[in-house]
N, C-alpha and C positions, 0 to 999 in steps of 0.2 A: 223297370229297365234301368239299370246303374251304370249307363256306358256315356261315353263321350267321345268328341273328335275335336283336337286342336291343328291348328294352321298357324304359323309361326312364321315370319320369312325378317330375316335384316341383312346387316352388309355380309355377313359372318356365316350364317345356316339359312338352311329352307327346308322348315321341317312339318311332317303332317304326320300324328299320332292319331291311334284311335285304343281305347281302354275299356273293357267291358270286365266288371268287377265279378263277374257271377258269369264267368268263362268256364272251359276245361282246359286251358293251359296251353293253348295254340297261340303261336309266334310266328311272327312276318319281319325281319328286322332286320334295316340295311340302313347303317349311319355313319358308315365310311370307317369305322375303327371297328376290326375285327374284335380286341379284346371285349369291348364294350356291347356287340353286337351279342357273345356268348352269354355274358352277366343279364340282359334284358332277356334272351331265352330264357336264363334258370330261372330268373325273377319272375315268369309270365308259369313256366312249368308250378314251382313248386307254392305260388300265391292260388293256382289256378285260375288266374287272369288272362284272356285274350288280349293280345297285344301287338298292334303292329305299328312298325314305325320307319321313315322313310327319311334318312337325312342329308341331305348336299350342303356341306361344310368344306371353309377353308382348308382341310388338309393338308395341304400343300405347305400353310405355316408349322400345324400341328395337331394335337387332337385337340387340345382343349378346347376353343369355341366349341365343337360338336358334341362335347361330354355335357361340358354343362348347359348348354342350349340342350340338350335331350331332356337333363333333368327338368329344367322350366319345364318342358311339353309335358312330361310325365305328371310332374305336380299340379302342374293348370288341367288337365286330364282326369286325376285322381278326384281334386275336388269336387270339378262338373261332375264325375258321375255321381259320388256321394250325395251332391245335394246338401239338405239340411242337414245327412245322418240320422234321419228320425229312426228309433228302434237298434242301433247298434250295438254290439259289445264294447266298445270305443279303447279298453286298453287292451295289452297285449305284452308278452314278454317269452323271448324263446334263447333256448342256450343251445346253439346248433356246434358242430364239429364237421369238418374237413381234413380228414387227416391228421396233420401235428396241430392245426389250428383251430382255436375254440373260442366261439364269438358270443356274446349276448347283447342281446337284440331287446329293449323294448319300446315298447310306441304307447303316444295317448297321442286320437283323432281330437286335441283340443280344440282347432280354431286356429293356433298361435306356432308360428312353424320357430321353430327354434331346434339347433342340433348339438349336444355335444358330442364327441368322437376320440375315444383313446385308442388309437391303432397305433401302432409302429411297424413302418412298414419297410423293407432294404430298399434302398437308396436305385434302385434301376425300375425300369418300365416293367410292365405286365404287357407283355405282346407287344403293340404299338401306342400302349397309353400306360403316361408317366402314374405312378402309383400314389403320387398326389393329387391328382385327378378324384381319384374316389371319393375326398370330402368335397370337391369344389362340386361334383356333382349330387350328392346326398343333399348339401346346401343348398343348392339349386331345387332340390326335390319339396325338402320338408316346405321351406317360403313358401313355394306356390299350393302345395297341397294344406298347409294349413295343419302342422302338425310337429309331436314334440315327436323326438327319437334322440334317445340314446344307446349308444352303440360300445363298448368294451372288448380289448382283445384280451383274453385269459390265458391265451398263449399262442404260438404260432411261429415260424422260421421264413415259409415260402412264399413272397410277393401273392404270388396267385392263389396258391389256396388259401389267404388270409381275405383275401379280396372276393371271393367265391365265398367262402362264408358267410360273408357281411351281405349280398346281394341274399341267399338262400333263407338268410337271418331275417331279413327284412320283408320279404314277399311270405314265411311264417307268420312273422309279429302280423302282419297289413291284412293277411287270411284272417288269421281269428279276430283282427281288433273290426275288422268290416260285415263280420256275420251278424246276422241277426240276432237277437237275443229273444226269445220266445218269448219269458217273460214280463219284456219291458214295452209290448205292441209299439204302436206306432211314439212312442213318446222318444225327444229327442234326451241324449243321456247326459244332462247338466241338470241342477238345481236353479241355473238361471233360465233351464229353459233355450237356451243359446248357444251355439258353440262360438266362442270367440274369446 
């Protein structure tokens, strides 16, 4: 069973995820920013992760506590279910397309959350959240989840389709890098034995 629930509450959000890696792509997602709410559906669709997520965020100043505070939940989420990773594929790399926008996506489940991110993205919000938002929450992701990603834009024009890509990119790479690998049984996929 690869699932988990986090419970998160500060001055800022009050948040309760639940993540089950070995889902069919059922979503439950209410975290006060519409645009963010659609990117966690595609993210849950096309990983085929079960994913629900509940968030009471300042809004009222703006989105960002609730982006990145979701991401925390998500990566402190992804971890717990993973576990040690024993038996995984651990890397992963997908070149996904959105219309004019064309993203590459790859992931290693190291241990070591570190992200680099070359997007460029037009200077206005995606819905109600500012389109710089996307790395504060990506960052927020990999730290807690324990994991490299790197992300490339190969081209793109539209806030949003740029940003949908990278979500669709990513729930790709995080599918295959979290399947099982048949022939590696239960062994965890480092030479040290460790992820970290």
């Amino acid at each position: 069973m690869r699932n988990s629930e986090v419970t998160r509450k500060t001055a800022e959000t009050d948040i309760k995820l639940s993540l089950d890696l070995d889902g069919s792509g059922q979503a439950s997602i209410e975290t006060g920013v519409g645009f963010l709410d659609h990117m966690l559906e595609l993210f849950a669709c096309h990983g085929r992760f079960d994913l629900e997520v509940i968030c009471k965020g300042d809004t009222f100043v703006d989105s960002h506590h609730s982006v990145e505070d979701t991401g925390i939940c998500l990566g402190m989420a992804f971890a717990g279910a993973l576990g040690d990773a024993r038996g995984i594929c651990r890397f992963s790399d997908v070149t996904l397309p959105m219309d004019e926008a064309l993203i590459l996506c790859a992931a290693d489940i190291s241990g070591r959350g570190f992200l680099t991110i070359d997007v460029t993205l037009p200077d206005h919000p995606a819905g109600a959240m500012d389109s710089e938002l996307l790395e504060e929450f990506l960052q927020a992701f990999v730290r807690k989840a324990g994991i490299t990603l790197h992300i490339r834009m190969l081209s793109g024009k539209n806030a949003h389709h740029i940003i949908e890509a990278c979500f669709k990119a990513l729930a790709r790479a995080l599918k295959a890098a979290v399947r099982i690998d048949g022939e590696r049984g239960a062994e965890i996929p480092s030479t040290k034995g460790v992820l970290v």
